[in-house]
C-alpha positions as CSV (number, residue, x, y, z in Angstrom):
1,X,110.6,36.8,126.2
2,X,111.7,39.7,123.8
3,X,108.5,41.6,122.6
4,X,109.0,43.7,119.4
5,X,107.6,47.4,119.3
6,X,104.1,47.7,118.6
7,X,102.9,47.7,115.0
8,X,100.4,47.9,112.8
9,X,99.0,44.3,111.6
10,X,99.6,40.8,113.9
11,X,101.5,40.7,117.2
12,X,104.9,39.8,116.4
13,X,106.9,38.5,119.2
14,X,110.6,36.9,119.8
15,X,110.2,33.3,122.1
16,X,112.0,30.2,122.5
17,X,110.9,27.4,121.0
18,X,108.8,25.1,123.0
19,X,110.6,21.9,123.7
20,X,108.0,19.7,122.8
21,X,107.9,21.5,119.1
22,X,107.7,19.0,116.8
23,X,109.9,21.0,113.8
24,X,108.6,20.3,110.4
25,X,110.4,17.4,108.5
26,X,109.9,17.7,105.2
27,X,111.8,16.1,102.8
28,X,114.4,18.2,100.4
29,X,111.9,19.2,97.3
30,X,115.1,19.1,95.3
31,X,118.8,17.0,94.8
32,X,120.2,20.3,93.3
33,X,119.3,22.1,96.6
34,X,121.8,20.9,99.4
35,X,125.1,20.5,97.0
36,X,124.1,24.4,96.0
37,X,124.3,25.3,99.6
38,X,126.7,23.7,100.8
39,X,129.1,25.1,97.6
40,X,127.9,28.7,98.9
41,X,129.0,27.8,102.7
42,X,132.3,26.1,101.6
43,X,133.9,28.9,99.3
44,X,133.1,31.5,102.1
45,X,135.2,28.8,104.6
46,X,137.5,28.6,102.2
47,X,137.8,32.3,102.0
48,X,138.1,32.5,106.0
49,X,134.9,34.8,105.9
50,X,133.2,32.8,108.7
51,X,133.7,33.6,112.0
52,X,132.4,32.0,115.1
53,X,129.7,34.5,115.9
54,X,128.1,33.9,112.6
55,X,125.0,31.4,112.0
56,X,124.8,29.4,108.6
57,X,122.4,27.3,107.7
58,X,120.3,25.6,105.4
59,X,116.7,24.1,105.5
60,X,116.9,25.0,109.2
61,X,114.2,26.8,111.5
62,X,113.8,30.2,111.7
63,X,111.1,30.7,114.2
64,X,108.6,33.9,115.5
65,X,105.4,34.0,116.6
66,X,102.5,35.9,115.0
67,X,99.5,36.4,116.9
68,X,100.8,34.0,119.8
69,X,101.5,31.0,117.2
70,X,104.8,29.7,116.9
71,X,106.0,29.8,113.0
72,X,108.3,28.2,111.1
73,X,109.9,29.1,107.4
74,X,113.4,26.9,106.7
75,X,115.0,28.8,104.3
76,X,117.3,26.8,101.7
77,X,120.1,29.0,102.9
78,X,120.7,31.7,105.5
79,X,123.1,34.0,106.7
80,X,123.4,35.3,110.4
81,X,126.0,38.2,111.4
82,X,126.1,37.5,114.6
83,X,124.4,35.0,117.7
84,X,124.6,35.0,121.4
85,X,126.7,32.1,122.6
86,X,125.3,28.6,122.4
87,X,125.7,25.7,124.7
88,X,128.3,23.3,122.9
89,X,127.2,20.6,124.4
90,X,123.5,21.2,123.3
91,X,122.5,20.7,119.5
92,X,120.9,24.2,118.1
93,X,117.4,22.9,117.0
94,X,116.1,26.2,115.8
95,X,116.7,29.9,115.6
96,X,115.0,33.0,116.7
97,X,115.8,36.5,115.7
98,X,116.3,38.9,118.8
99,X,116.0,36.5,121.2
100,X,119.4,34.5,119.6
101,X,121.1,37.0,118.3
102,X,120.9,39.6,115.5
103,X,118.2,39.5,112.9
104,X,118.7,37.0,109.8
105,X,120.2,39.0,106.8
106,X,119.9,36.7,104.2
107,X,118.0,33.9,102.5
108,X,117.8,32.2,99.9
109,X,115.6,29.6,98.4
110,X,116.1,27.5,95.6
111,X,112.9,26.8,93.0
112,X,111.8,23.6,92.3
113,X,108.7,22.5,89.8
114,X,106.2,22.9,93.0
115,X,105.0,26.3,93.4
116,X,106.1,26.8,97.5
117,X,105.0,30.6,97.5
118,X,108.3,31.8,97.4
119,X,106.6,34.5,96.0
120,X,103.8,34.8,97.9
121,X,102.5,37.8,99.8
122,X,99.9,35.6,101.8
123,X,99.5,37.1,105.0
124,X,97.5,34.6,106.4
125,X,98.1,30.7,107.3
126,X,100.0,29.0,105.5
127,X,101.9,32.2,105.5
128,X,103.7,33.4,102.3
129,X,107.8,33.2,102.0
130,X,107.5,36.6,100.3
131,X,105.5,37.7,103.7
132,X,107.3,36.3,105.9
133,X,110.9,37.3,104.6
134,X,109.7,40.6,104.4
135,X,107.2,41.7,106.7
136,X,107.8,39.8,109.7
137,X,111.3,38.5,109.9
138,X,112.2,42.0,108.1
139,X,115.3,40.0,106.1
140,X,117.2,42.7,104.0
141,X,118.8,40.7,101.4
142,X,116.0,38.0,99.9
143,X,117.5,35.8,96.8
144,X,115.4,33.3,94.7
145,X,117.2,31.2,92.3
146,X,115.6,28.5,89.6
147,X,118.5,26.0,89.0
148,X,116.6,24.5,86.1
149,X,117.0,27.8,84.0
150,X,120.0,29.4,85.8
151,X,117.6,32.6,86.8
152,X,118.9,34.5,89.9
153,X,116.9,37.5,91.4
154,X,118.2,39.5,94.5
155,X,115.4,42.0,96.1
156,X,116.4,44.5,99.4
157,X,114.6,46.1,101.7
158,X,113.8,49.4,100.9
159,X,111.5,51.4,102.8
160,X,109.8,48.0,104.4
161,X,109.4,46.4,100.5
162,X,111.6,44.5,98.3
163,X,112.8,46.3,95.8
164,X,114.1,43.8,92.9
165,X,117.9,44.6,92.2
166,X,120.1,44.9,88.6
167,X,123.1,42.8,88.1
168,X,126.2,44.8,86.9
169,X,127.6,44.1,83.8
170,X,129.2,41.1,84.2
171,X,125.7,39.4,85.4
172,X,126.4,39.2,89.4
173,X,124.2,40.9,92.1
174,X,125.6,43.0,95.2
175,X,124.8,41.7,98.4
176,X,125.3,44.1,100.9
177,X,125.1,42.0,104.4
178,X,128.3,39.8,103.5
179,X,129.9,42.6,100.8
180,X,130.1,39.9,98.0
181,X,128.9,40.0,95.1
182,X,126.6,36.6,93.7
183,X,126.4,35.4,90.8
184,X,125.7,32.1,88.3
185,X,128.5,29.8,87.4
186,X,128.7,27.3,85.3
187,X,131.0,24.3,85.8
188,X,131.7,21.3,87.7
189,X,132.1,20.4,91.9
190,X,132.1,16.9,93.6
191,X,131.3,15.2,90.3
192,X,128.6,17.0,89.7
193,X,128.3,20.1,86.7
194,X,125.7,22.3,87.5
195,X,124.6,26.5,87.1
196,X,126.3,26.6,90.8
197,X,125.5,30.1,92.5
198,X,129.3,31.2,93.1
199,X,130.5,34.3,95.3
200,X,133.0,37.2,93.7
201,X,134.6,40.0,96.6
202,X,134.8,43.8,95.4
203,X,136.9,43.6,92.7
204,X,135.5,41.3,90.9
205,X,137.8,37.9,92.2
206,X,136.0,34.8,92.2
207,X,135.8,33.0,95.9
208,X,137.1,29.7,95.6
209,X,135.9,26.4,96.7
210,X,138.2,24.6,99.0
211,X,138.6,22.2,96.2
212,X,139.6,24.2,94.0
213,X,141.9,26.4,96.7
214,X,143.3,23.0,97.3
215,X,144.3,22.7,93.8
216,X,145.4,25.9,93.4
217,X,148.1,25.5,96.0
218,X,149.1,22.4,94.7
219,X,150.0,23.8,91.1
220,X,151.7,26.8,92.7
221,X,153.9,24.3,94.8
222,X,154.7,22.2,91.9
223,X,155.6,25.4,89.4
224,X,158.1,26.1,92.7
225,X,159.6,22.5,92.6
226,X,160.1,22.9,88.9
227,X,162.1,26.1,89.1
228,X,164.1,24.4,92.3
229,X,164.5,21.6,90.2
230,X,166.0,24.0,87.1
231,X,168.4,25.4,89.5
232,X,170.1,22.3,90.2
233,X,168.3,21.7,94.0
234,X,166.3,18.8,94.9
235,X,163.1,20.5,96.2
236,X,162.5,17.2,98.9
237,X,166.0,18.8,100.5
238,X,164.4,22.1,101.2
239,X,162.8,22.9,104.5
């Protein structure tokens, strides 16, 4: 057992999960919620910006105990840096910061019409998202996004509180942990056109989905054909 340094307020400590912890299994509270996640996880694939170390998830468990009781928040999305080796022949039910691996560095969650306290400061059971994020699990980067009105907000850790962030011009937030900015895109992925939440590096490049990489790749190969083809050579006859 890892123990964190004493604190003022509940006993916060780093444990495995018991095996006989029945993790919660609530239904998704919205269909927008796993295709936005899983668009966030594929253009950073696509951009080879995950490594092995790294943990990325969605509606998974991110356990700690307070006071001596296990609890559970499954953020819509999370980001890991880095986590200690993990059995491949064992499926990862769960994770806990310290004991796993480094601290989580950022979550997200996705609004839908229920009010799920992603707000909330409520320090006692059921505990607040707000709380949690920020007080116990100490997450630096915190994002809450409403697809229904395209509204993202981006709070870090400053001085143990979340201190709401500004955009820069072009609308997109600066998250520090994976040194990317995030923003809201309009368009359409797998069929379906949505406010997507879309990643942009540095300079202001758009990450690509690997369906639009894809397709990227396959114009640039057929512009090259063309000119081939211009010049008098049959592109199938080059190696």
């Amino acid at each position: 057992m890892v123990q964190a340094q004493p604190r003022v307020g509940p006993v916060i400590t780093w444990e495995p999960l018991p095996d006989d912890f029945k993790l919660p299994d609530d239904p998704v509270e919205n269909i927008q919620q796993p295709p936005l996640a899983a668009a966030l996880t594929d253009a950073l694939g696509a951009a080879r910006r995950i490594q092995p170390e790294m943990l990325i998830g969605s509606n998974f468990g991110l356990v700690v105990r307070i006071d001596g009781e296990v609890v559970v928040k499954a953020p819509d999305w999370f980001y890991v840096p880095r986590v200690n080796p993990f059995p491949s022949d064992v499926v990862r039910r769960s994770y806990t910061p310290h004991l796993e691996g480094d601290p989580v560095a950022v979550v997200m969650e996705f609004l839908s019409t229920e009010d799920n306290g992603e707000l909330s400061l409520r320090s006692t059971k059921p505990y607040g998202k707000l709380y949690i994020y920020e007080q116990i699990l100490q997450v630096p980067t915190y994002v809450i996004y409403d697809p229904a009105v395209a509204k993202l907000e981006v709070r870090c850790l400053e001085g143990g509180r979340y201190v709401p962030q500004q955009p820069n011009a072009q609308g997109y937030f600066w998250v520090p942990p994976l040194e990317l900015f995030l923003g809201v895109w309009q368009g359409e992925r797998l069929g379906q056109t949505l406010h997507w939440l879309r990643w942009w590096n540095a300079d202001g490049n758009l990450l690509f989905w690997s369906s639009e990489q894809a397709e990227a790749e396959r114009q640039r190969a057929d512009r090259l054909a063309d000119l081939l083809r211009a010049q008098g050579i049959d592109p199938d006859t080059v190696q």
